[in-house]
C-alpha positions in Angstrom: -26.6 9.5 26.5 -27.5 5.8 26.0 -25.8 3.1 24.7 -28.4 3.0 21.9 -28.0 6.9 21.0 -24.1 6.4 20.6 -23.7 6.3 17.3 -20.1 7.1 16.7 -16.9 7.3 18.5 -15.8 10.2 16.4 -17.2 14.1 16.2 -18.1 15.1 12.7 -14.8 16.9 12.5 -12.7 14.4 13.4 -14.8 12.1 11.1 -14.2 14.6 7.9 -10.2 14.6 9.0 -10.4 10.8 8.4 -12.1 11.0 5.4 -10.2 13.4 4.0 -6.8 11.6 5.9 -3.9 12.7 3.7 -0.1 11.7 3.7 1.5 14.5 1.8 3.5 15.4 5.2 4.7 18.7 7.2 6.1 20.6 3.8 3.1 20.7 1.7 1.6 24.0 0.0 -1.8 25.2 0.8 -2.9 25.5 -2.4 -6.2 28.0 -3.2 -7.5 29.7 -6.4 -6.7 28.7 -9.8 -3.7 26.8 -8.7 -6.3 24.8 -6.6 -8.3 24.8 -10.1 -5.4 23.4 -11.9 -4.0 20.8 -9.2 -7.8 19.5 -8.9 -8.0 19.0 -12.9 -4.8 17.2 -13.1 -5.3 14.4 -10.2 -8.6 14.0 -11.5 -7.4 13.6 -15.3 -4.6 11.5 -13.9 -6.6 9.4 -11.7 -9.5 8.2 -14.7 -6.8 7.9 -17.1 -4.7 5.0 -14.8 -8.2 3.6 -14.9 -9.3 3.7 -18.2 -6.1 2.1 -19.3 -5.7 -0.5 -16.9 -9.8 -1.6 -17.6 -10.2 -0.7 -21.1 -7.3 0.4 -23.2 -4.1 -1.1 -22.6 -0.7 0.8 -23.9 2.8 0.5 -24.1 4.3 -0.3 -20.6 7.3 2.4 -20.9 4.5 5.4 -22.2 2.4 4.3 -19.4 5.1 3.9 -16.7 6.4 7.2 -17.8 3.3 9.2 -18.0 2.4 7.8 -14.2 5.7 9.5 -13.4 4.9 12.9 -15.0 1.0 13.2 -13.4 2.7 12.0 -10.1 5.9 14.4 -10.6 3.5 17.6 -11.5 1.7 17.3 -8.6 4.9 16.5 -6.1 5.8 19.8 -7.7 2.8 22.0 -7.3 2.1 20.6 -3.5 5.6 20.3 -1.7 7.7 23.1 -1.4 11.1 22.4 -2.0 11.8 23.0 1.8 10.1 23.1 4.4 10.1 27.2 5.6 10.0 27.8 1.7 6.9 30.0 -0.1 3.6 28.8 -0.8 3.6 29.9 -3.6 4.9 27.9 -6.7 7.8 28.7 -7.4 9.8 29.6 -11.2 12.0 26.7 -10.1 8.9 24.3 -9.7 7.8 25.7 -12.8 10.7 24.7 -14.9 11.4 21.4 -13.3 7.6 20.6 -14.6 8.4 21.9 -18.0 11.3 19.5 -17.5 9.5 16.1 -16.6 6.9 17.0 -19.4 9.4 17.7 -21.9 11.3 14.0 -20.6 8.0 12.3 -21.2 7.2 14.0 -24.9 11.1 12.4 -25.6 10.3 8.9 -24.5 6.8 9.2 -26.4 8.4 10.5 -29.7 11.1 8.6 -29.6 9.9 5.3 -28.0 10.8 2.8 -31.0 14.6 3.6 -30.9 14.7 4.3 -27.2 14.2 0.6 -26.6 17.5 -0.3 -28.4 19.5 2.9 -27.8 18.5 3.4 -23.8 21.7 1.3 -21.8 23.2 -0.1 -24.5 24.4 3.1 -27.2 22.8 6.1 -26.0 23.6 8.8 -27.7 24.7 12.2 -25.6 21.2 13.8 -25.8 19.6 10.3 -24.8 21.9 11.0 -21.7 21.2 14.3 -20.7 17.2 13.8 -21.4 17.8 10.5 -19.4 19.6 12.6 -16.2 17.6 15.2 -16.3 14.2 12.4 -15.3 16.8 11.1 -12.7 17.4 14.3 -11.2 13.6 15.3 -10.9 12.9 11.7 -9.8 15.3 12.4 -6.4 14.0 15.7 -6.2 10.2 14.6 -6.2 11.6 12.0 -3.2 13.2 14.5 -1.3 10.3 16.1 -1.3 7.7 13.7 -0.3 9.9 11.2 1.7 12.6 13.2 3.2 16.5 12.9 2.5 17.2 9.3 3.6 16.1 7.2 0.1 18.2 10.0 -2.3 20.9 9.7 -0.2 20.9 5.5 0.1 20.2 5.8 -4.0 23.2 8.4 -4.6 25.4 5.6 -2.4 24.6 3.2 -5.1 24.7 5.5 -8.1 28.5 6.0 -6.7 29.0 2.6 -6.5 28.4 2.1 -10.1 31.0 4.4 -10.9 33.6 2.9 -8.0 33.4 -0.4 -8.0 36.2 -0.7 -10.4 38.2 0.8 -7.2 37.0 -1.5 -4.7 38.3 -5.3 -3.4 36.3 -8.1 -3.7 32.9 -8.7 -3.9 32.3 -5.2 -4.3 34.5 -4.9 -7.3 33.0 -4.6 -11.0 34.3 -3.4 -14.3 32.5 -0.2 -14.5 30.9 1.6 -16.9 30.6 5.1 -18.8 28.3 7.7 -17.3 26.0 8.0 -20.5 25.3 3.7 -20.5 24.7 4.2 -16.6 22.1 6.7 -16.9 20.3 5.5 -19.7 20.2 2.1 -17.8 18.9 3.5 -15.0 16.5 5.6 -16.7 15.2 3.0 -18.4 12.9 -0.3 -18.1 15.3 -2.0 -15.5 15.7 1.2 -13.4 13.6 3.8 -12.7 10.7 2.5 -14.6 11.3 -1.5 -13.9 8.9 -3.8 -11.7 8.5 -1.1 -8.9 7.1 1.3 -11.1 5.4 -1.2 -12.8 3.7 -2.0 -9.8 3.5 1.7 -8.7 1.3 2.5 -11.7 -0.8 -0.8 -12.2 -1.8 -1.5 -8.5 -0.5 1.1 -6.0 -2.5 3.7 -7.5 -5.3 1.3 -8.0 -5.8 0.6 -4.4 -4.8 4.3 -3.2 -7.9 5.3 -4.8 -9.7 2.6 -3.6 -8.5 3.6 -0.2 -9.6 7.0 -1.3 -12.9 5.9 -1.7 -13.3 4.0 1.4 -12.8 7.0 2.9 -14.8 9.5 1.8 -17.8 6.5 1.8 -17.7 6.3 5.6 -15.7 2.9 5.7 -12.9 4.2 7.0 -14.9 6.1 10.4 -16.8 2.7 10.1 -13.4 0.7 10.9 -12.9 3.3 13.9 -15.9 2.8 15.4 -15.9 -0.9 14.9 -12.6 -1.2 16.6 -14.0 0.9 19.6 -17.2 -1.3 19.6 -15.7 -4.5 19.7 -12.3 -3.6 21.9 -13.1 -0.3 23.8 -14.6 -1.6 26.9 -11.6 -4.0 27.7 -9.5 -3.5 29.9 -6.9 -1.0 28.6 -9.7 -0.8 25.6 -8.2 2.2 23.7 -4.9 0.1 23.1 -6.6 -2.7 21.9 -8.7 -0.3 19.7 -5.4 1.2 18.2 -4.3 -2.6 17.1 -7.7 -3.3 15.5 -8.3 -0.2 14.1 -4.4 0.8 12.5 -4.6 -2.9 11.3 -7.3 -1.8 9.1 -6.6 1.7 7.7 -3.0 0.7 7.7 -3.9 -2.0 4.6 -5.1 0.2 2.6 -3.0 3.6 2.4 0.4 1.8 2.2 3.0 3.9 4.6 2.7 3.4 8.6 4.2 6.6 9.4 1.3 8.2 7.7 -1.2 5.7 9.3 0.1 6.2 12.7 -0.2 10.0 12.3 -4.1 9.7 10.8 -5.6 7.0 13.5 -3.0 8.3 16.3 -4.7 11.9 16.6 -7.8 9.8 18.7 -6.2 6.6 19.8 -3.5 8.1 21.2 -5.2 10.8 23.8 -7.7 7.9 24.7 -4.9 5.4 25.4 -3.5 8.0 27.6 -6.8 8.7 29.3 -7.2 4.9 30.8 -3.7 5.1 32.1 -1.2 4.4 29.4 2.0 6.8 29.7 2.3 8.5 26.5 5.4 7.3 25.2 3.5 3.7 25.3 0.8 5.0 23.3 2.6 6.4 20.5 4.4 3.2 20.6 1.8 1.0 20.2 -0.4 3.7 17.9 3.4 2.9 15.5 3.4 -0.8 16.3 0.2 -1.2 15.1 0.5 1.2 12.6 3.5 -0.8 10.8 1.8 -4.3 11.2 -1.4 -2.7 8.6 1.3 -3.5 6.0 1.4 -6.8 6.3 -2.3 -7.0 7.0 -4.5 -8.8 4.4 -6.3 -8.6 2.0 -4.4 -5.0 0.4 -1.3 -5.1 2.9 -0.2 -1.7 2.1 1.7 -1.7 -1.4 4.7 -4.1 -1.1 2.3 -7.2 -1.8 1.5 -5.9 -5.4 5.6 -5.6 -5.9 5.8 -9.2 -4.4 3.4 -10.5 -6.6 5.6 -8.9 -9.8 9.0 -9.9 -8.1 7.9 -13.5 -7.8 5.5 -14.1 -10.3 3.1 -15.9 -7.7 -0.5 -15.2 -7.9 -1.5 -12.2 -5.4 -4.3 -14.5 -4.1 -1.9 -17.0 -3.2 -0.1 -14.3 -1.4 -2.7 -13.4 0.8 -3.7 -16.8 1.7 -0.3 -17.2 2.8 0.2 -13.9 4.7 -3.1 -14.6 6.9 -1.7 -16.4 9.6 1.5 -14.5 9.5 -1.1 -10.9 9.8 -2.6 -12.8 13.0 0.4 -13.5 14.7 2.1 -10.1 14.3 -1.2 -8.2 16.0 -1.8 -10.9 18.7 1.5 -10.6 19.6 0.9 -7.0 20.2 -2.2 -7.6 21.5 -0.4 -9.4 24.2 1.5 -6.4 24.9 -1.0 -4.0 25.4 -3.1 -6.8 27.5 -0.2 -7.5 29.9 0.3 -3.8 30.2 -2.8 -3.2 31.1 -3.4 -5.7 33.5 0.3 -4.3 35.4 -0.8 -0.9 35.5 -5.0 -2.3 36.6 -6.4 -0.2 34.1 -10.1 -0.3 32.8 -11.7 0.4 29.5 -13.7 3.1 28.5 -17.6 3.3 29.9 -19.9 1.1 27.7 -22.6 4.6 27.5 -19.4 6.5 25.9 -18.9 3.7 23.0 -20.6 3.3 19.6 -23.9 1.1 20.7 -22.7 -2.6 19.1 -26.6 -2.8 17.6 -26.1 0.1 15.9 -22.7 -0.9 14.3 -24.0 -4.0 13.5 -27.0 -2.7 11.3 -24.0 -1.3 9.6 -21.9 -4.0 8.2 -22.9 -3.9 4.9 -20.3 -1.4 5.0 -17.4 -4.4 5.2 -19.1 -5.2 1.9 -16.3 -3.4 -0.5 -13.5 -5.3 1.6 -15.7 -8.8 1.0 -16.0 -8.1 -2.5 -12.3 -7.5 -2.9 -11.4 -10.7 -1.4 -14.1 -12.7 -3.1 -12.9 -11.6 -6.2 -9.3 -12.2 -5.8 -9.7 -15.4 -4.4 -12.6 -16.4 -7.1 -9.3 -15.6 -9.8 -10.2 -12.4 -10.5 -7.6 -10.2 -11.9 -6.3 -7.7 -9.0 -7.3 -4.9 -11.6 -10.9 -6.2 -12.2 -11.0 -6.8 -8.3 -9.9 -3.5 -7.4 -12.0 -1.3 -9.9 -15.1 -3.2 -8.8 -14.6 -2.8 -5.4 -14.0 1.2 -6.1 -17.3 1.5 -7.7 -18.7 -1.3 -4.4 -17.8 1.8 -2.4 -19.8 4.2 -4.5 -23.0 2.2 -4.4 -22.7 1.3 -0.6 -21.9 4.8 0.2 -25.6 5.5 -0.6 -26.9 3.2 1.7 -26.0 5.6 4.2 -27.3 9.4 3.9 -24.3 11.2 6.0 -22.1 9.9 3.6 -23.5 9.5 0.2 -21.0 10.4 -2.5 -22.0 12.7 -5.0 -19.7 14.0 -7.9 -18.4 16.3 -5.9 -17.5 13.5 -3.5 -16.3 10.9 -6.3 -13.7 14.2 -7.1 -12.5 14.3 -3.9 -12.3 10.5 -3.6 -10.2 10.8 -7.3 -7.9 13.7 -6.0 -7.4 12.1 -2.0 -6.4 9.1 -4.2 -3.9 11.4 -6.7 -2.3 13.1 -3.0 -1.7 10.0 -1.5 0.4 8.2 -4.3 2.8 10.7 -4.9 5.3 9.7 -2.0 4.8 5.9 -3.1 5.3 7.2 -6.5 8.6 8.8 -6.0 9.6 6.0 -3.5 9.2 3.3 -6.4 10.9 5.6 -9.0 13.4 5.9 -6.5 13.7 2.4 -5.3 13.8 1.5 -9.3 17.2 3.1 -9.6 19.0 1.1 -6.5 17.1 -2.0 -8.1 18.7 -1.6 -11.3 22.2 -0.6 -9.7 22.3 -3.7 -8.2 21.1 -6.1 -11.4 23.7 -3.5 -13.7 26.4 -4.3 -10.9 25.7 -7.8 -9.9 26.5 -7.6 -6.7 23.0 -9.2 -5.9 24.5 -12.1 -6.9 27.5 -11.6 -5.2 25.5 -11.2 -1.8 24.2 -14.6 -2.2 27.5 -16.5 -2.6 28.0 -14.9 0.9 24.8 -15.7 2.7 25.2 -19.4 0.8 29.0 -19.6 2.4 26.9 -18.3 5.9 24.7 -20.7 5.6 27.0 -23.9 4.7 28.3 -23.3 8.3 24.5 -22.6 10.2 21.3 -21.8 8.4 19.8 -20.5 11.1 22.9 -17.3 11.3 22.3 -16.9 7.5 18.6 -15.9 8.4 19.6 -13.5 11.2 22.5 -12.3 8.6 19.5 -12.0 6.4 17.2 -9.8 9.0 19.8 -7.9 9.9 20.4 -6.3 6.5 17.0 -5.8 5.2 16.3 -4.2 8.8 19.3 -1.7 8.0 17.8 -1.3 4.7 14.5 -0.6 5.3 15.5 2.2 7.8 14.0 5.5 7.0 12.4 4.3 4.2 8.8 3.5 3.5 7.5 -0.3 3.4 7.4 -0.1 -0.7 10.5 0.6 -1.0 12.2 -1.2 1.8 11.0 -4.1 0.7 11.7 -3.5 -3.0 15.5 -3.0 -2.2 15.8 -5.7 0.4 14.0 -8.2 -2.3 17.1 -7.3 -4.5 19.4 -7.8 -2.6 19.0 -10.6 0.3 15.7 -12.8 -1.4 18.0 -14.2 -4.2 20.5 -15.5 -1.1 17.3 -16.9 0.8 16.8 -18.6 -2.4 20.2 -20.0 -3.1 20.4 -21.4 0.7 17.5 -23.6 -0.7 14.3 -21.7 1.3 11.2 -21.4 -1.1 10.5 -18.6 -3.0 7.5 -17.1 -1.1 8.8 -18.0 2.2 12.1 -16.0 1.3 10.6 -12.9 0.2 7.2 -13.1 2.9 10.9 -13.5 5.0 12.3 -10.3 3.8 9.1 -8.4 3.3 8.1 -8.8 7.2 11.8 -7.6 8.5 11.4 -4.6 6.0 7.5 -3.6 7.7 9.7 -4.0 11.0 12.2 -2.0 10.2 9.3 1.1 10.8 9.8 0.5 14.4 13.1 -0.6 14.6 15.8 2.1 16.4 17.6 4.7 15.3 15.1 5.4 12.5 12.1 4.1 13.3 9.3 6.5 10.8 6.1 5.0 12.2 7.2 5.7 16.2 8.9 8.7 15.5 5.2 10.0 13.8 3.2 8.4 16.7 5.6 10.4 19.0 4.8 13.8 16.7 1.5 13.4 17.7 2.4 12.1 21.1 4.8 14.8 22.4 7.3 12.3 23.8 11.0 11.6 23.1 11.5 10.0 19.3 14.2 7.7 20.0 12.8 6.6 23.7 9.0 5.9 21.6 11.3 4.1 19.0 12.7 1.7 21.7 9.6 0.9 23.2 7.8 0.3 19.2 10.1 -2.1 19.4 10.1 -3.6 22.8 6.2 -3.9 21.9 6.8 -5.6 18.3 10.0 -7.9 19.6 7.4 -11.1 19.5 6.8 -10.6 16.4 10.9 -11.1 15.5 10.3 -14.5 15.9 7.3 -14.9 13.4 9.8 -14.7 10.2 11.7 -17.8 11.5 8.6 -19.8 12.0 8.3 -19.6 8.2 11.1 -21.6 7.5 10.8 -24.0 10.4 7.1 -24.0 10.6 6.0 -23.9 7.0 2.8 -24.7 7.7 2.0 -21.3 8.7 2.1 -20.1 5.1 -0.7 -22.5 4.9 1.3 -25.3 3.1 0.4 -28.8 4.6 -3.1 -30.1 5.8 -5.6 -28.1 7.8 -4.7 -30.0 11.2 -1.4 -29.1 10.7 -1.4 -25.9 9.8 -3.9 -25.2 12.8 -1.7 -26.4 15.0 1.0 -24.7 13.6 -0.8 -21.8 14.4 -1.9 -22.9 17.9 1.9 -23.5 18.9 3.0 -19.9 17.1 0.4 -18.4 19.3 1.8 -20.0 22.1 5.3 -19.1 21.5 4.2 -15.6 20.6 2.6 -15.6 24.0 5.3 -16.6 26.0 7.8 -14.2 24.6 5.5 -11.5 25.3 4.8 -12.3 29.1 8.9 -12.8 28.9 9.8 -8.9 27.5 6.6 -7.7 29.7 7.2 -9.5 33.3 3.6 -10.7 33.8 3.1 -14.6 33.7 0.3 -16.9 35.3 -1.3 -13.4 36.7 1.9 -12.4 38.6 5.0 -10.4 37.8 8.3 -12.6 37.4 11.5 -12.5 38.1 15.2 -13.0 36.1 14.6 -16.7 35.9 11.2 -17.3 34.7 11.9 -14.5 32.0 15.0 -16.8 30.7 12.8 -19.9 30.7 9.8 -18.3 29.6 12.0 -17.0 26.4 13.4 -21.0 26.0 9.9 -21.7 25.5 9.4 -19.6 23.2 12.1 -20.2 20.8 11.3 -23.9 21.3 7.9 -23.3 19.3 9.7 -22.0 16.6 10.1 -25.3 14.9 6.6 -27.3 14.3 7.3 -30.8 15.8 6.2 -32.7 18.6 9.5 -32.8 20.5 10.0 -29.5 20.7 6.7 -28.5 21.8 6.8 -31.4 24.2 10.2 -29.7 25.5 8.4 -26.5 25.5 5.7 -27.6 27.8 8.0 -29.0 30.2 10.3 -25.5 30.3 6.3 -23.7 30.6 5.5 -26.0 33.9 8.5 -25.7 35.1 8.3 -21.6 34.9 5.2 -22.0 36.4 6.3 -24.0 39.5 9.0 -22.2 39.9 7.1 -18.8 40.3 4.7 -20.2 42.1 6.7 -21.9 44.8 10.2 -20.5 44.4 10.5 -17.0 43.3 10.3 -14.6 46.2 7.6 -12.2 46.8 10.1 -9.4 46.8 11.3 -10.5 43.4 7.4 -10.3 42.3 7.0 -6.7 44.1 9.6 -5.0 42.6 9.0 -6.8 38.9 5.5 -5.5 39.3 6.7 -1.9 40.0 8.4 -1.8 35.9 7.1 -0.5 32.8 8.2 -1.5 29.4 7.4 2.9 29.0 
């Protein structure tokens, strides 16, 4: 076969299986018959009427937020089992607890006018048993979907709200009865507060158009793209992972789910050039993670940033774009010094997509332009996101194989409906340890202890600061890592006198991180599902491959330029020097430098170098180059071959 007669990477199967990509996880039901039937009528129903409201016919924020809950609780219902070996078959139990959630919604509906000054303030007893009930089927629809960790984190702060009468010092409060706390929670400032908010206004929004991506051919498009442009290099299918996970990962909003849908090919093809397998899954989960931060969709915890901080979401983007480039060139540099170690080669030109061919195909980046155009042009991110759904429509038939018809657009609507139930349930979920915390204060608590941290050194209040939204991001998707660790460590970046965006782009990078970041790492330990390797080994490499990018939160506050604040020289050499440093740190955890292996010492001064670029200013970087010449003297004319020899026998696998 010629170059010109290779059209696609992918076999029509595999191609359907990305189309059709779903993240509903290991316990879902096989639905068939007129349980199909019904399932199919109620995602579709659900998904036109988020759009009709959000376009045309705006309603009362606590109906809306509360009817997004029920279509998205209904369906957890029908399509997980409520474990894992359980029938599947619905079950009476599944029945009821959807009886229940509609029966919720109908009370908040009817009873909407009073609700807003009864709900946390005087509830009366059947307020609080309505209001329980919701909470209960809320964790249960996030059991479900996400597994046990973000109940269990949430029932740690529902018990808080009932101990903290008990408990010394900043942890202390004065309590409060169990009918006020769950009517709080259940309310506008819990469960259906900002993260639902955002759930149901822009999460579904851009699920769908995700959706429709899809099932247009965009999303094989992205695949083959990636292989086109980075397959032939040298280690190509790694390369091909970062480009390609970049881009599906944007738009589906959960890395564990992306690195589990582009893994199944990148994976066995990053193992055929040489990579061991644990390395692939860890940079398939690396990569996978770093689609949430990449621009212009970034998963989902954008849209919540945009609500937490009331910036515009265009000006969030614009400021994310370097911070997207350094985290993938940093594991670019990985894959590129791994690679060149192990002397591997790329995959034949004849066996990739011909680059003519993919060319003559770009219109198909056309949704993707449209949806930046628009944001940027000042657009509403509704507007922008419902145009670029019907962008995919129209383009999808420009191209016969995958011209959508309304059986497609149905598919594209439900794929949509699938894929935001476990965001759903994580918001929902997310919304109650958000509202423990403002009901508590012990937000504010927190950041009277990172401002006492940082009156002694600023720079240990931000590594105080990573380390918890790390721990709090653990086992938990991006949406709602982020949404807790905004809660509770953004106010104390603000009160320590960092600027708003930079203090929650801070947080919102160490909770994407936290995907790959041992003991629970959710993105490597998927990669290593599809992998076959050790969990916890593929989780300490993920990390070993994203380390570089620990630095890149830092440079926000000492570099501020690279949130594209300051004038274009700057800010491009900003970037230049953040490359650099990124670079250096790299070639330091890897043991490859000026095209030899290094030993102890050049690692140490290589990693001086780095942290020296942290901080945007001509003496350090002067400082910099001198420790970079003087690593490269040393190994060129000190270090011992021997040193080099057995360096060069290691693997970061």
């Amino acid at each position: 076969m010629t170059t010109e007669e290779k059209k696609s990477i992918l076999s029509d199967d595999q191609a359907k299986e990305i189309e059709k990509m779903e993240d509903v996880g290991s316990n879902s039901r096989e639905l068939s018959g007129v349980f199909k039937i019904i399932f199919t009528v109620i995602a579709v129903v659900g998904a036109l009427f988020h759009l009709f409201v959000l376009n045309f016919y705006p309603i009362d924020p606590w109906i809306f937020r509360s009817v997004h809950l029920a279509f998205g609780a209904v369906l957890a219902l029908m399509l997980f089992k409520g474990r894992k070996s359980g029938s599947n078959k619905i079950s009476i139990i599944d029945w009821a607890l959807i009886l229940s959630i509609i029966a919720v919604t109908s009370y908040i509906y009817m009873n909407l006018s009073t609700l807003l000054f009864r709900f946390g303030v005087m509830p009366t007893k059947l307020d609080a048993y309505v209001a329980l009930l919701g909470l209960l089927i809320v964790f249960e629809i996030t059991r479900r979907t996400s597994g046990w960790t973000l109940p269990i984190l949430a029932s740690i702060f529902v018990a808080y709200a009932f101990l903290g009468p008990y408990l010394p010092g900043i942890l202390n409060h004065r309590g409060y009865t169990w009918e006020r706390f769950v009517t709080y929670i259940f309310g506008l400032d819990g469960v259906f507060g900002v993260t639902l908010d955002v759930s149901s206004k822009y999460i579904l929004l851009f699920i769908i158009f995700g959706a429709f991506l899809q099932m247009s051919g965009v999303g094989r498009y992205f695949i083959d793209f990636s292989f086109s442009l980075a397959g032939g290099m040298r280690g190509g299918p790694a390369k091909v992972s970062v480009i390609s996970s970049g881009l599906m990962g944007m738009m589906n909003g959960t890395s564990a789910g992306n690195a589990v849908a582009t893994g199944s090919l990148t994976i066995p093809l990053m193992r055929r050039v040489g990579y061991t397998g644990r390395f692939a899954a860890a940079t398939e989960a690396t990569a996978s993670a770093g689609g949430q931060i990449m621009i212009p969709i970034m998963g989902a915890g954008a849209f919540i940033m945009a609500e937490l901080t009331g910036i515009r979401y265009s000006e969030i983007i614009i400021a994310a774009t370097i911070p997207a480039l350094l985290y993938f060139l940093s594991v670019y540099f990985m894959v590129d010094f791994q690679a060149i170690k192990n002397g591997m080669k790329g995959i034949p030109r004849k066996e990739l997509p011909s680059l003519k061919g993919i060319l003559k195909q770009a219109y198909l980046f056309i949704p993707i332009i449209l949806l930046i155009g628009s944001l940027l042009s000042g657009y509403s991110v509704i507007r922008s996101g419902t145009v670029s759904i019907l962008a995919c429509l129209f383009i999808s038939w420009l191209t016969p194989d995958n011209k959508m018809g309304p059986k497609q657009v149905i598919e594209a609507l439900v794929l949509g409906m699938k894929n935001t139930i476990q965001l759903l349930a994580v918001c929902a979920t997310a919304g109650v340890i958000v509202g423990v915390i403002a009901l508590t204060g012990v937000g504010q608590r927190f950041s009277s202890m990172l401002l006492g941290v940082a009156d002694t050194n600023i720079l240990l209040a931000l590594i105080f600061a990573m380390l918890i939204s790390i721990i709090l991001g653990m086992g938990m998707p991006t949406t709602a890592a982020y949404a807790v660790a905004a809660s509770v460590v953004a106010p104390g970046l603000i009160s320590i006198g960092i600027p708003l965006l930079t203090a929650h782009m801070f947080v919102f990078y160490f909770a994407v991180m936290s995907a790959i970041t041992p003991p629970v790492a959710l993105a490597a330990y998927a990669a290593a599902g599809v992998a076959g390797t050790d969990p916890f080994k593929t989780g300490i490499t993920a990390f070993k491959l994203g380390i570089a990018a620990f630095i890149v939160p830092f440079m926000f506050y000492y570099s501020p330029q690279l949130m594209m604040e300051g004038s274009g020289l700057n800010i491009a050499w900003s970037f230049v020097t953040a490359s650099a440093g990124i670079y250096l740190l790299a070639a330091c955890v890897q043991g490859w430098f000026a095209k030899k292996s290094t030993g102890i010492i050049v690692r140490v001064l290589l990693v001086a170098g780095s942290l020296c670029l942290i901080n945007a200013g001509l003496i350090m970087d002067t400082i910099a180059v001198g420790i970079v010449v003087t690593a490269i003297l040393y190994q060129k004319f000190i270090q011992k071959d021997s040193d080099g020899n057995l360096e060069s026998k290691e693997s970061i696998a």
